[in-house]
N, C-alpha and C positions, 0 to 999 in steps of 0.2 A: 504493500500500500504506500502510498505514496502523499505528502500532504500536497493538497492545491494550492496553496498561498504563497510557493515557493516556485509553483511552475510560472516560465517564462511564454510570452504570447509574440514572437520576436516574428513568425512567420504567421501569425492573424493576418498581416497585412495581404497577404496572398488568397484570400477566403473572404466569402459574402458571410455574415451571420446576422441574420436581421432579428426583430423581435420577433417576428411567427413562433422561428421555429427554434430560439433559445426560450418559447414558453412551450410550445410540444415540449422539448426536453428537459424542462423542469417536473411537468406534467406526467410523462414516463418514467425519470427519476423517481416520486414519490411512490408509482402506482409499481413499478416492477423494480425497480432500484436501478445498480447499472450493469446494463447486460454486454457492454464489451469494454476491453483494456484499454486504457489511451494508449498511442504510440509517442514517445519521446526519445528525445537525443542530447548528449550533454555537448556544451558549448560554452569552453573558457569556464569550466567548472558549477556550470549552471544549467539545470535539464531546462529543454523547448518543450512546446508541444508541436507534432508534425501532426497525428489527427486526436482531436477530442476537444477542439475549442470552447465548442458547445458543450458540451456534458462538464468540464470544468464551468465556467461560467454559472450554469442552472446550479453544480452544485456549490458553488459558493455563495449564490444569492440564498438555496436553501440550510447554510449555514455546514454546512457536512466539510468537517476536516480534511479527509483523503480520501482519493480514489484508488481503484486496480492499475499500475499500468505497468506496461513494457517495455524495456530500453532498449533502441538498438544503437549497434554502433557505426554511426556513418558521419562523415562532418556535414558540412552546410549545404552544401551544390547537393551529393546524392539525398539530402533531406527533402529541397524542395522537389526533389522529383520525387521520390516516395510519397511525401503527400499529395502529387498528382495520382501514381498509382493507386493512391487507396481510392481514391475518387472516378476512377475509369467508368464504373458502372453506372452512374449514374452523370456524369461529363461533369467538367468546369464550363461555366460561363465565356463565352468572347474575352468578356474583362477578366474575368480570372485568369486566360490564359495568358492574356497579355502582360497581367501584374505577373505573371512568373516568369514571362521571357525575360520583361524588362530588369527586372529581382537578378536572374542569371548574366543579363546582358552587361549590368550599370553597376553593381553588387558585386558581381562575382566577375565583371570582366572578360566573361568569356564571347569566344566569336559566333557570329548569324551560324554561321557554318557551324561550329561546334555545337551549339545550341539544338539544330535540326537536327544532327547525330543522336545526339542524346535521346531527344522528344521521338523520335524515328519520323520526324517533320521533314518538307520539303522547305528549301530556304525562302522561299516566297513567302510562305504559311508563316513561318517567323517575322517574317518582316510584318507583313501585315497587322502580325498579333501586337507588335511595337508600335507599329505609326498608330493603332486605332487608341494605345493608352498616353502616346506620349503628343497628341494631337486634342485630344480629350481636356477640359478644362480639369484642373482638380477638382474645383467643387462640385462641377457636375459627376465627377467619380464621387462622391462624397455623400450628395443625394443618391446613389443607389445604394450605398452603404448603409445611408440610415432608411431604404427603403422607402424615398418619397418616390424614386422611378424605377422602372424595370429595366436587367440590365440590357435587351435589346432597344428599349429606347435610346439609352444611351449611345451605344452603339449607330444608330440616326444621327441622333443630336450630334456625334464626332462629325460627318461632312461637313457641318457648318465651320464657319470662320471662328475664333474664338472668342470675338468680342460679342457676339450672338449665344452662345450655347448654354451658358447661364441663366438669359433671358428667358430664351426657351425652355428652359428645363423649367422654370419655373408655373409657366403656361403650362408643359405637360402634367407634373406634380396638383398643380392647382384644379386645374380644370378638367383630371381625372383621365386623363387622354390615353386610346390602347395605343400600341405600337404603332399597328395598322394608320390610325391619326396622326400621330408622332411624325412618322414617314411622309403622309403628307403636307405635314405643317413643315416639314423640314424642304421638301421641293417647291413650297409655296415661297420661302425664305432664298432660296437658291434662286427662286424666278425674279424678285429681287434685286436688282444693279447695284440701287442707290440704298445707301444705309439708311436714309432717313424713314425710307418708305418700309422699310423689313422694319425699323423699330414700330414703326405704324402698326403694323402689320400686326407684330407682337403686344402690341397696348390691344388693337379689337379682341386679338386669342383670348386676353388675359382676361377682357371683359364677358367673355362670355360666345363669341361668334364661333360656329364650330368651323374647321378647318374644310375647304372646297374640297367637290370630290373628284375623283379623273372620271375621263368617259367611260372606263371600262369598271368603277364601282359597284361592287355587289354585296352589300350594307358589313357595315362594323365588325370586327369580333370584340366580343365583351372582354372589359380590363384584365390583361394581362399580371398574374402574379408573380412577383420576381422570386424567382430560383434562388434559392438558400446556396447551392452548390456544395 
């Protein structure tokens, strides 16, 4: 066993944990206790967590001193990939994969090409997963963090300029917007030349006007829920 208050959250930054579903797993915590080990790794004399963000967290909100967990022994680089592996089943986000290239790229220094090696990615696939997080405003990464946007909206919201996608993010958040709207409130912005008129554009969103539809429109899909990952 293991105490929680001493584990380190050094690689959260690579992981969506919204509130959903850090209250599922407080919720399952109470009702069945904890039904698997964290995985951790020491680091400068201090365990990580690689997976059990969640289930640490719920259980420190429910007061519980230690959990079960597992140590393996691998330094940083094969950490952040293992907590990819643990995750394969159920896939990372765009933006999660991104926060792990760039983690490896910026972090750890290693090359596009190294990178794809590793991932068993094509070097394209890497780039891409880089320019979508390093194109990305922070705070609009920040809003899907605390789960006011889904991360495919975000994902959208990256074609925009930067001085826009805050804006927008905020339209999307506010006024409940699925993807599917997202996308085209983000083509409506791109159509666009002059800034004054996109900020226009973004004041009616906010107010309330929903986003034009294309010819080829075949009504909504209802609000997308962001992926815990």
């Amino acid at each position: 066993m293991i105490e929680v208050d001493a584990l380190g959250e050094r690689l959260s930054a690579l992981r969506l944990c919204e509130g959903d579903a850090l209250a599922g797993m407080r919720r399952s915590l109470e009702e069945q206790g904890q039904l698997s080990a964290l995985v951790l790794f020491s680091l400068t004399g201090e365990l990580e967590i690689i997976d059990g963000f969640k289930r640490v967290r719920a259980a420190r909100a429910l007061g519980w001193p230690t959990l079960a967990a597992h140590v393996v022994s691998v330094g940083t680089i094969d950490a952040k990939l293992r907590l990819r592996e643990l995750h394969e089943g159920r896939g990372l986000t765009e933006l999660e994969e991104g926060w792990l290239v760039r983690s490896l790229y910026r972090e750890d220094h290693l090359t596009q090409s190294a990178i794809a090696r590793l991932l068993s990615r094509h070097k394209t696939w890497v780039l891409r997963r880089l320019m979508l997080v390093e194109s990305l405003e922070p705070s609009v990464q920040s809003d899907v963090r605390l789960g006011l946007i889904a991360p495919r909206a975000a994902v959208a919201l990256s074609r925009l300029p930067r001085g826009n996608q805050q804006a927008a993010s905020v339209v999307v958040g506010r006024r409940g917007l699925t993807v599917r709207q997202t996308e085209q409130l983000v083509a409506e912005l791109m159509h666009e030349a002059d800034p004054v008129a996109r900020d226009a554009l973004l004041a009616r969103r906010l107010d309330g006007a929903s986003p034009g539809n294309p010819p080829d429109h075949v009504g909504f899909v209802s609000q997308e829920t962001s992926q815990t990952g």
